[in-house]
PQR file of N, CA, C, O and H, with PARSE charges and radii, in Angstrom:
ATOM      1  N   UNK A   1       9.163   4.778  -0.027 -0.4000 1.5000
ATOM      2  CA  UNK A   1       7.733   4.631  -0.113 -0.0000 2.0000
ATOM      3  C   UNK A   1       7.105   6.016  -0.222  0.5500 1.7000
ATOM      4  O   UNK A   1       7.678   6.963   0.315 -0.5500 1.4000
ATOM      5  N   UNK A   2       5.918   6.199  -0.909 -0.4000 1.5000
ATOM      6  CA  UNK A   2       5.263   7.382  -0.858 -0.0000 2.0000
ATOM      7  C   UNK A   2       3.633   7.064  -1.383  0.5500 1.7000
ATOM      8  O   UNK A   2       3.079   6.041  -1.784 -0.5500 1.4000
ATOM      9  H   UNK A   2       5.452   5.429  -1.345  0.4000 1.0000
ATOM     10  N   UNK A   3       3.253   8.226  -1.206 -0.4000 1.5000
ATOM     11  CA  UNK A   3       1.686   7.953  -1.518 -0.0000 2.0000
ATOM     12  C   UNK A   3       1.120   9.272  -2.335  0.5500 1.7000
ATOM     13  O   UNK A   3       1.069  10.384  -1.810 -0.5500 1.4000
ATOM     14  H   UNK A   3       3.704   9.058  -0.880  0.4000 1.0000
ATOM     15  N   UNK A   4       0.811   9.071  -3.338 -0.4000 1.5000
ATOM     16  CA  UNK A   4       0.269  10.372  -4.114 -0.0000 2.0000
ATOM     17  C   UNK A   4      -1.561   9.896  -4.263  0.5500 1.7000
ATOM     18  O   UNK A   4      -2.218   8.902  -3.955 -0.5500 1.4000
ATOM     19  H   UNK A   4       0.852   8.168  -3.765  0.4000 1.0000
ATOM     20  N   UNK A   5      -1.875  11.320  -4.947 -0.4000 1.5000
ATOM     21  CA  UNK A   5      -3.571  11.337  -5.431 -0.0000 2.0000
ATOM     22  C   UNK A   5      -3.936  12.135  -4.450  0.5500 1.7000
ATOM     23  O   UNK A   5      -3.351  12.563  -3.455 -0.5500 1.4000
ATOM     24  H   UNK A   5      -1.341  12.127  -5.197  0.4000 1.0000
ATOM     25  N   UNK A   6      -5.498  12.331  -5.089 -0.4000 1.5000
ATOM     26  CA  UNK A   6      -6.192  13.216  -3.860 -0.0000 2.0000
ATOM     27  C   UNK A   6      -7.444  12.388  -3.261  0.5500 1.7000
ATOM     28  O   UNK A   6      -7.558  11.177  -3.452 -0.5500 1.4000
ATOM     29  H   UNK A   6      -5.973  11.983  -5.897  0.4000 1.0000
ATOM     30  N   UNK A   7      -8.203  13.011  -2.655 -0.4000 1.5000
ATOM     31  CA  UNK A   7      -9.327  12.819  -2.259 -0.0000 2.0000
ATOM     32  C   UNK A   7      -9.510  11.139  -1.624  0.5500 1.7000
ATOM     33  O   UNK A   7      -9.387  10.815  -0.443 -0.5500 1.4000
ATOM     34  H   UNK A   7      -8.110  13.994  -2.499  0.4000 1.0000
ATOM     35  N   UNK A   8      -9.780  10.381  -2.590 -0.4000 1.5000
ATOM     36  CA  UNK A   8     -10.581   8.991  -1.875 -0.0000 2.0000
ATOM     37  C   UNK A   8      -9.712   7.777  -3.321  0.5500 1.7000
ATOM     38  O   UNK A   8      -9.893   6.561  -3.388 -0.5500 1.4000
ATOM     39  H   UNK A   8      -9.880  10.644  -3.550  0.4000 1.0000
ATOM     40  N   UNK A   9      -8.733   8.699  -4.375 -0.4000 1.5000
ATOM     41  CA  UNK A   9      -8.007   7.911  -5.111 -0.0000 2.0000
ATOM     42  C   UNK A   9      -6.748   8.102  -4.901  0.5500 1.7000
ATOM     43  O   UNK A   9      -6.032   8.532  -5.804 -0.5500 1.4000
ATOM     44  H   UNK A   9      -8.586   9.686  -4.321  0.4000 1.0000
ATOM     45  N   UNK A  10      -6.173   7.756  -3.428 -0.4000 1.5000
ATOM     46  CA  UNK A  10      -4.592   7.374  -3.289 -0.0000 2.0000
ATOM     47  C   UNK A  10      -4.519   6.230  -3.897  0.5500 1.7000
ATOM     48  O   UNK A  10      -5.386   5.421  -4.230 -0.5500 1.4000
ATOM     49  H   UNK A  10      -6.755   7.407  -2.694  0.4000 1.0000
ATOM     50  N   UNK A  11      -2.840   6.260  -4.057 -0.4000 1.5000
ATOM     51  CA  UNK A  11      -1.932   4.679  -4.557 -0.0000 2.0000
ATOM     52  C   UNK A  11      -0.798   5.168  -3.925  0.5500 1.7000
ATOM     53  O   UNK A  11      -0.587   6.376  -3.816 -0.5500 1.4000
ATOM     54  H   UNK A  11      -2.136   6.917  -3.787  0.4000 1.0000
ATOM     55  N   UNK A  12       0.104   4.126  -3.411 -0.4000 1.5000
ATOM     56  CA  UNK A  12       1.102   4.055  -2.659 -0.0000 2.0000
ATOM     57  C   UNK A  12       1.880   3.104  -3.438  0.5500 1.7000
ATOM     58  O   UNK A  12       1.368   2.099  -3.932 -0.5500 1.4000
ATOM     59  H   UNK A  12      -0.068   3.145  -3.500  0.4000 1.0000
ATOM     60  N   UNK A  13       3.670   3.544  -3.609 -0.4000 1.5000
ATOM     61  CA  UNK A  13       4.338   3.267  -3.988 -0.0000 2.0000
ATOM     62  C   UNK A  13       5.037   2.422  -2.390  0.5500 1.7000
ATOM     63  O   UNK A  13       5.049   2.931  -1.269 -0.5500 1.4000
ATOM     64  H   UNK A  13       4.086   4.361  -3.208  0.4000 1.0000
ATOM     65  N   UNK A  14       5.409   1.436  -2.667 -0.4000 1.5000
ATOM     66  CA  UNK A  14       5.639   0.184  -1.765 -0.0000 2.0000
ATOM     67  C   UNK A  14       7.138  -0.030  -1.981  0.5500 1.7000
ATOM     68  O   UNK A  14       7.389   0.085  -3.180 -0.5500 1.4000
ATOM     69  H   UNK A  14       5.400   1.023  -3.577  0.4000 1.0000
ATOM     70  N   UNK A  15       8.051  -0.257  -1.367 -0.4000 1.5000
ATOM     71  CA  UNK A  15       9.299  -1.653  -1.864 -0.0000 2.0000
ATOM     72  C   UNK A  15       9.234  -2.897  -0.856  0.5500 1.7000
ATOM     73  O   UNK A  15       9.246  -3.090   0.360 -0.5500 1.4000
ATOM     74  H   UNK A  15       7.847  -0.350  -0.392  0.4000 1.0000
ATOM     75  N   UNK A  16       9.161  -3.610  -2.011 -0.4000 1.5000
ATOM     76  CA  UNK A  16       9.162  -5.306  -1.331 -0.0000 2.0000
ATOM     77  C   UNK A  16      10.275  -5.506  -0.519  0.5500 1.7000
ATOM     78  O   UNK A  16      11.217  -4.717  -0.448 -0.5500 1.4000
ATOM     79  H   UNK A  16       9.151  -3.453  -2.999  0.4000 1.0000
ATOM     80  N   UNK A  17      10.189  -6.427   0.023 -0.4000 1.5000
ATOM     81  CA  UNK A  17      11.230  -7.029   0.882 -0.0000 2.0000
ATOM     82  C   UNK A  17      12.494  -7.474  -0.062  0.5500 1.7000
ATOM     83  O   UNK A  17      13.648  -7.173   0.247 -0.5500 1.4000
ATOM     84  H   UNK A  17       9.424  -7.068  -0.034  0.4000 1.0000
ATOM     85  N   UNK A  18      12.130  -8.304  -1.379 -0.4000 1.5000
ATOM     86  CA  UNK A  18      13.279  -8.204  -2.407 -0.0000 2.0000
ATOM     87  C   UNK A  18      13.882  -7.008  -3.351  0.5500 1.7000
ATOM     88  O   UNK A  18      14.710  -7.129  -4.253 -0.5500 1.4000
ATOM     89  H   UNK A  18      11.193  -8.548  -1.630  0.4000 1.0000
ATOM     90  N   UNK A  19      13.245  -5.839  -2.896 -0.4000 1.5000
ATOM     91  CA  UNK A  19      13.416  -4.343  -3.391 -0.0000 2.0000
ATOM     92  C   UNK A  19      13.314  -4.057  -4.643  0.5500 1.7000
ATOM     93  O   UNK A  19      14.009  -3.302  -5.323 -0.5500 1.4000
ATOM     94  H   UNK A  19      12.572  -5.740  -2.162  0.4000 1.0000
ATOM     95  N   UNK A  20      11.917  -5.047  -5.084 -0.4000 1.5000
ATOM     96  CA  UNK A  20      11.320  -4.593  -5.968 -0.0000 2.0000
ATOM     97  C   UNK A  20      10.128  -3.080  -5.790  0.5500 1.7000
ATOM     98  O   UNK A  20       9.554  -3.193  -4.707 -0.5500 1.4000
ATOM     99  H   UNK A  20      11.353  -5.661  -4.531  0.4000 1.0000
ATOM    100  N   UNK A  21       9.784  -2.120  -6.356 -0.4000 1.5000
ATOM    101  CA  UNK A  21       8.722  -1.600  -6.013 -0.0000 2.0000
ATOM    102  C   UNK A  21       7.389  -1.542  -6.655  0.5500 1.7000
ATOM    103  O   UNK A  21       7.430  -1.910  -7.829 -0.5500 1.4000
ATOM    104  H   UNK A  21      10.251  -2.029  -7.236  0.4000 1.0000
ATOM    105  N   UNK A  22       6.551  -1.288  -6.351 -0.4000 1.5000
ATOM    106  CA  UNK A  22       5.316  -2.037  -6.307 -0.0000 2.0000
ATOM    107  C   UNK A  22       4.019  -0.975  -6.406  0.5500 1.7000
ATOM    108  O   UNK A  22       3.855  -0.277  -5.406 -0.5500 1.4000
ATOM    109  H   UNK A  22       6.518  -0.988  -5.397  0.4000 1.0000
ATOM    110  N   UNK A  23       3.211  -0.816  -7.368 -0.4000 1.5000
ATOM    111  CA  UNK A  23       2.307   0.764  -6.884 -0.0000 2.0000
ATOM    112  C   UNK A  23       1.124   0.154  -6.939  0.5500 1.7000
ATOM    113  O   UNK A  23       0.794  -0.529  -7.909 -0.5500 1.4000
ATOM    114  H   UNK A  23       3.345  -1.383  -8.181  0.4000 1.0000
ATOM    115  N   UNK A  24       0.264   0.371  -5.748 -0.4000 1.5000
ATOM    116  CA  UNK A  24      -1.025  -0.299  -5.545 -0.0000 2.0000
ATOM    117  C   UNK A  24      -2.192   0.963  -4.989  0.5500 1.7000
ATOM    118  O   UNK A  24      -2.054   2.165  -4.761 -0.5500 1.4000
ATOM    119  H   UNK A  24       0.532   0.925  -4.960  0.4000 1.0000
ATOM    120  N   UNK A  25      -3.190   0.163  -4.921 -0.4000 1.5000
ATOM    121  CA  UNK A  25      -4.450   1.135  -4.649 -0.0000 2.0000
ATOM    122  C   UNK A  25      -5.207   0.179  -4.182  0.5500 1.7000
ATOM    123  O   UNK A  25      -5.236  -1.004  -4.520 -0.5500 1.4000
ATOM    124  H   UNK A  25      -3.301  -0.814  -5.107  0.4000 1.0000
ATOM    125  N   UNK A  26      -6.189   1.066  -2.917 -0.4000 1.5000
ATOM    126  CA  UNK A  26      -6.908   0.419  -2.193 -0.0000 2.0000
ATOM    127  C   UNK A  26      -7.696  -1.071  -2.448  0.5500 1.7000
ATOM    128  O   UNK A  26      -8.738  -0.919  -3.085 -0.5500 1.4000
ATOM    129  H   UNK A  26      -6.166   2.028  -2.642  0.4000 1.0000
ATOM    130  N   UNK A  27      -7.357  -2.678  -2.021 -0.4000 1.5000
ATOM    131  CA  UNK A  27      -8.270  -3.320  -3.006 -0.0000 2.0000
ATOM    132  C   UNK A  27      -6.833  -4.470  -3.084  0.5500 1.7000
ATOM    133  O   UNK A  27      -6.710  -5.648  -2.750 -0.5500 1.4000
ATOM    134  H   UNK A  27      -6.510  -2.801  -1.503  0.4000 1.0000
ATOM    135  N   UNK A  28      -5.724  -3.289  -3.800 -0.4000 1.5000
ATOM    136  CA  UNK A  28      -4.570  -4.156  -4.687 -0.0000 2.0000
ATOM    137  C   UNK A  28      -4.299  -5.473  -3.428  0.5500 1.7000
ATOM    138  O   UNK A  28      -4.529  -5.455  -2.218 -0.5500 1.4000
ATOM    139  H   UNK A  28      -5.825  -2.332  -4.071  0.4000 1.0000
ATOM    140  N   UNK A  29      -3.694  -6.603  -4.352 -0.4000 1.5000
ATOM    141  CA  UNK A  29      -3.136  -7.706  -3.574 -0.0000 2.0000
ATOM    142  C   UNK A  29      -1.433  -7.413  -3.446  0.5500 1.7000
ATOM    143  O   UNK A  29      -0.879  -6.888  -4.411 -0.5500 1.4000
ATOM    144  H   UNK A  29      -3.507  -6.618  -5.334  0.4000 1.0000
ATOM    145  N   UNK A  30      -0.730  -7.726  -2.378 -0.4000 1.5000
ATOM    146  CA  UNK A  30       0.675  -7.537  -2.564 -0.0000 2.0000
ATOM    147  C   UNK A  30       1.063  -8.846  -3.580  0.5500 1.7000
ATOM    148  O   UNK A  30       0.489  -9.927  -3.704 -0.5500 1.4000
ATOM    149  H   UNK A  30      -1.180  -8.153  -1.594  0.4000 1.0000
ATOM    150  N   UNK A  31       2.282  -8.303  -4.261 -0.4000 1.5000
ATOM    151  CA  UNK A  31       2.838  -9.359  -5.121 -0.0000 2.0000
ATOM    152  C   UNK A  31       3.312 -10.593  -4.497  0.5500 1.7000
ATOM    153  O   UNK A  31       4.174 -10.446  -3.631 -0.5500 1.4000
ATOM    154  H   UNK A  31       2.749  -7.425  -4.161  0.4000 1.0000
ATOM    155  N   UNK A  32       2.867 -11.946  -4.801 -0.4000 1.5000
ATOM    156  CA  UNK A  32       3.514 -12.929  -3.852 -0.0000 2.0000
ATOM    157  C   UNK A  32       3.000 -13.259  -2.721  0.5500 1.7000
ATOM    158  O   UNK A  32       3.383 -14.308  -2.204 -0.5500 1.4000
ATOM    159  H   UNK A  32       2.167 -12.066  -5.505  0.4000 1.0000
ATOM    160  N   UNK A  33       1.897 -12.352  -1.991 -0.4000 1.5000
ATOM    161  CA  UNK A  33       1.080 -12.765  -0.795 -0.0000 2.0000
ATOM    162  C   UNK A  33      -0.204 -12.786  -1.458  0.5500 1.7000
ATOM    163  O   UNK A  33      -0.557 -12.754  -2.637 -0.5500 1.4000
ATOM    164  H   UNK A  33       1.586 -11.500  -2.412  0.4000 1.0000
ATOM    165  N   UNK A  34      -1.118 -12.882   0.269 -0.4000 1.5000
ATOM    166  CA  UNK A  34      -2.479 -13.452   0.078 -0.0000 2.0000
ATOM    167  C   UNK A  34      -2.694 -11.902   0.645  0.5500 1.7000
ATOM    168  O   UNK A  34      -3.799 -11.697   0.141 -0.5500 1.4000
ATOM    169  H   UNK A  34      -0.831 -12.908   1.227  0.4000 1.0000
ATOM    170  N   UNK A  35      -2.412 -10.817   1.274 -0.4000 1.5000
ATOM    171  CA  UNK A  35      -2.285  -9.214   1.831 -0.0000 2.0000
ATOM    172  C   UNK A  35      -2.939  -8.801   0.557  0.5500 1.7000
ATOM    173  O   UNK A  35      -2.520  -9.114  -0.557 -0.5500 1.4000
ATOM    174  H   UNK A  35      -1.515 -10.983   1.683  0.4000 1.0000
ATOM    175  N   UNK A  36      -3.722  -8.266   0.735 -0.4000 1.5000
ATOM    176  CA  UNK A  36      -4.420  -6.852   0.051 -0.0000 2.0000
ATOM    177  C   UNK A  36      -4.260  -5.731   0.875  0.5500 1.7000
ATOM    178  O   UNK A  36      -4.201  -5.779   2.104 -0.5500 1.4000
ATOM    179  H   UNK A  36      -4.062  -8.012   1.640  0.4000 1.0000
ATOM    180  N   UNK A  37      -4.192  -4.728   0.190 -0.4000 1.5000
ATOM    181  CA  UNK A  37      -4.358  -3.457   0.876 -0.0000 2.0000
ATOM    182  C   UNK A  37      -5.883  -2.890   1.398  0.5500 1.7000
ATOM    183  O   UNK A  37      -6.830  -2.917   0.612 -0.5500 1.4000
ATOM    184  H   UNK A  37      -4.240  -4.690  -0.808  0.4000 1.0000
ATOM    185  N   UNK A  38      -6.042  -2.368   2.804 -0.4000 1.5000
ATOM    186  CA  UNK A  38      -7.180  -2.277   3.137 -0.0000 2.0000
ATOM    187  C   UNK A  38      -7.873  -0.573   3.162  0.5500 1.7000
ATOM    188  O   UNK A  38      -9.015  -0.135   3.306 -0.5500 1.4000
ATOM    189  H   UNK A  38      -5.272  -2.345   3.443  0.4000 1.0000
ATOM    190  N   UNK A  39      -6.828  -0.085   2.992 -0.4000 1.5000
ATOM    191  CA  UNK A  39      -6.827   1.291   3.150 -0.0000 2.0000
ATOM    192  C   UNK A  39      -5.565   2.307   3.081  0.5500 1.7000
ATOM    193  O   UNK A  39      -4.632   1.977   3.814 -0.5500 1.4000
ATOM    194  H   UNK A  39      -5.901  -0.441   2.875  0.4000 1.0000
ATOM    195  N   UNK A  40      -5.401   3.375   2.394 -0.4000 1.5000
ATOM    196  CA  UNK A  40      -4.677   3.681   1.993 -0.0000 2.0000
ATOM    197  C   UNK A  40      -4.943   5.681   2.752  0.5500 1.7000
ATOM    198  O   UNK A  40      -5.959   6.228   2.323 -0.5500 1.4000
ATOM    199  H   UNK A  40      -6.159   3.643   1.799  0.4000 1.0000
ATOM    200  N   UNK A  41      -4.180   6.416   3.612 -0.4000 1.5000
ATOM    201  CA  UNK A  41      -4.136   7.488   3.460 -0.0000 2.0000
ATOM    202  C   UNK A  41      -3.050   8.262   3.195  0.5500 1.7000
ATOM    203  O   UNK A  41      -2.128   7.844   2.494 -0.5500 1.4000
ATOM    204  H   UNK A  41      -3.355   5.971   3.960  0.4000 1.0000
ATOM    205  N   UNK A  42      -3.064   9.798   3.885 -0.4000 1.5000
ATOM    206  CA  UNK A  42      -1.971  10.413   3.933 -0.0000 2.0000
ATOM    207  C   UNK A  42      -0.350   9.934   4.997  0.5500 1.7000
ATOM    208  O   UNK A  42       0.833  10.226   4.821 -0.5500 1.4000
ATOM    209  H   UNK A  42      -3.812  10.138   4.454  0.4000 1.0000
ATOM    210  N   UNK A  43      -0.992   9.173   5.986 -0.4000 1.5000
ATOM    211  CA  UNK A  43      -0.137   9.000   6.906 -0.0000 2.0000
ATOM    212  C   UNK A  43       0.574   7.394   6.830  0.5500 1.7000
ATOM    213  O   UNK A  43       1.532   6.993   7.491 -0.5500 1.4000
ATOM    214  H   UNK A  43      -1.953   8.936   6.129  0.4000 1.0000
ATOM    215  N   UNK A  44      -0.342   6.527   5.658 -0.4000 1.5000
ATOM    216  CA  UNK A  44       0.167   5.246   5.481 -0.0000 2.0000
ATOM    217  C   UNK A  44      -0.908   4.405   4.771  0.5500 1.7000
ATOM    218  O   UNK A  44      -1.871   4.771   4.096 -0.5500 1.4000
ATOM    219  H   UNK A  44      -1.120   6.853   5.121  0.4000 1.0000
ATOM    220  N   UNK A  45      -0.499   3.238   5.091 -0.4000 1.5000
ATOM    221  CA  UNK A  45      -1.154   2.060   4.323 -0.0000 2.0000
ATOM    222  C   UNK A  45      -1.504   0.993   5.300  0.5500 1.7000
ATOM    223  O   UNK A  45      -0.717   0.480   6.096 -0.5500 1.4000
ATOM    224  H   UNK A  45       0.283   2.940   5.639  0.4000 1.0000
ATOM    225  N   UNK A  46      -3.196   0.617   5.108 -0.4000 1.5000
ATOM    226  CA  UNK A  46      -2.874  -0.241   6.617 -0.0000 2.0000
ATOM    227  C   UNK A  46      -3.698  -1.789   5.269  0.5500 1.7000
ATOM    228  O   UNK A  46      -4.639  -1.626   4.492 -0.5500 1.4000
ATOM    229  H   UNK A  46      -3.835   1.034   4.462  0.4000 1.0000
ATOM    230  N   UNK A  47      -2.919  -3.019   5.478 -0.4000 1.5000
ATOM    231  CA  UNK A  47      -3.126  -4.026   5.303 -0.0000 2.0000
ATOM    232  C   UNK A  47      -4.177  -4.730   6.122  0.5500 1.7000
ATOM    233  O   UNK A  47      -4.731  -4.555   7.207 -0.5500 1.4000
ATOM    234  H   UNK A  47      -2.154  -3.151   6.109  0.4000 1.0000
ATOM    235  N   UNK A  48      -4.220  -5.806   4.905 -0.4000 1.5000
ATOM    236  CA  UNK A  48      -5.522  -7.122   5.592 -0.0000 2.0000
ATOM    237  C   UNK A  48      -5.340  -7.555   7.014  0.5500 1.7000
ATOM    238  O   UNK A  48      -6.199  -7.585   7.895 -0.5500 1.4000
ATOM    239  H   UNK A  48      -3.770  -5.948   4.024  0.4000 1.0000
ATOM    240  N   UNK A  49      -3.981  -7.910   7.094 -0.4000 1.5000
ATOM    241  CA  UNK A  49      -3.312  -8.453   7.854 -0.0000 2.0000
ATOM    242  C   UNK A  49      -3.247  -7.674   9.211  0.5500 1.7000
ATOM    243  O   UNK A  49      -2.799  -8.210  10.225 -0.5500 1.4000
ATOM    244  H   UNK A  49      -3.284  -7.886   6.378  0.4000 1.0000
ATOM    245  N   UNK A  50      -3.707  -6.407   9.189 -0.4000 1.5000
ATOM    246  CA  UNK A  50      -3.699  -5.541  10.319 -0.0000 2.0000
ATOM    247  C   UNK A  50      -2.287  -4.865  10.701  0.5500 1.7000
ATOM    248  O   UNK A  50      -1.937  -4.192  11.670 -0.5500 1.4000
ATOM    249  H   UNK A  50      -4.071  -5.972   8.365  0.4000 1.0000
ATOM    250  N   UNK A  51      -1.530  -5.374   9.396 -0.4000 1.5000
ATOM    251  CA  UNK A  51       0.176  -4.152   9.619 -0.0000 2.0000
ATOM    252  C   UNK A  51      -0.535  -3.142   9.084  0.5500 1.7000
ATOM    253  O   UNK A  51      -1.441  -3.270   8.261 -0.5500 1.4000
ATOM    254  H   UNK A  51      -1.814  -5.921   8.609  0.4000 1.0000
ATOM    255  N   UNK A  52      -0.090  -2.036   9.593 -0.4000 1.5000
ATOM    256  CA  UNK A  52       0.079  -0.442   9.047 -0.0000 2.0000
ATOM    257  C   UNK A  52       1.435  -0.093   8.963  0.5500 1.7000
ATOM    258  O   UNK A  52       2.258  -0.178   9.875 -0.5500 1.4000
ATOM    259  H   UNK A  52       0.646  -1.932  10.262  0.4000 1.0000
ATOM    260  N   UNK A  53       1.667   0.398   7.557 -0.4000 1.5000
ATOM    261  CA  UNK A  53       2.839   0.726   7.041 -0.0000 2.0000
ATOM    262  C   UNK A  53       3.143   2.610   6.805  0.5500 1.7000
ATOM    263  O   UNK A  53       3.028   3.324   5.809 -0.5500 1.4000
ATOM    264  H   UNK A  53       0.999   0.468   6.816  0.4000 1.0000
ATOM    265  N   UNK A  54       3.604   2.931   8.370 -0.4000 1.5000
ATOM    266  CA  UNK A  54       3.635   4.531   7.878 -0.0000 2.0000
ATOM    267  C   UNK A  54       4.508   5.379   7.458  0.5500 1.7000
ATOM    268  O   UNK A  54       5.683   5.203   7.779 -0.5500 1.4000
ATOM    269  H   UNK A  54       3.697   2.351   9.179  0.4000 1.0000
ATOM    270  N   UNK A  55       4.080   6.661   6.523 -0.4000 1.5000
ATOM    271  CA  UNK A  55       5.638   7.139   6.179 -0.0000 2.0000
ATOM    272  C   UNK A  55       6.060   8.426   6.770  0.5500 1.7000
ATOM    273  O   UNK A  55       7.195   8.855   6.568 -0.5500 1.4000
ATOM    274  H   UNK A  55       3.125   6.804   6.263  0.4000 1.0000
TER
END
């Protein structure tokens, strides 16, 4: 997983649980769920769902 861009336009590179990978931006829906991404920084990705995914 990683997260590039600057300022207030990150996207985070994801791998699914079937280890597909996945590049989304604040907004994006995960593939296959009802999860959008809620926020995206330097330290992670925190979902609808209230997981935070850090790297």
């Amino acid at each position: 997983m990683e997260i590039n861009g600057k300022d207030k336009r990150l996207h985070a590179v994801l791998r699914m649980a079937d280890g597909r990978q996945t590049s989304v931006t604040t907004g994006s829906q995960l593939p296959g769920t009802s999860v959008t991404v809620k926020s995206i920084s330097l330290s992670g990705v925190t979902l609808s769902d209230g997981t935070t995914l850090t790297f």
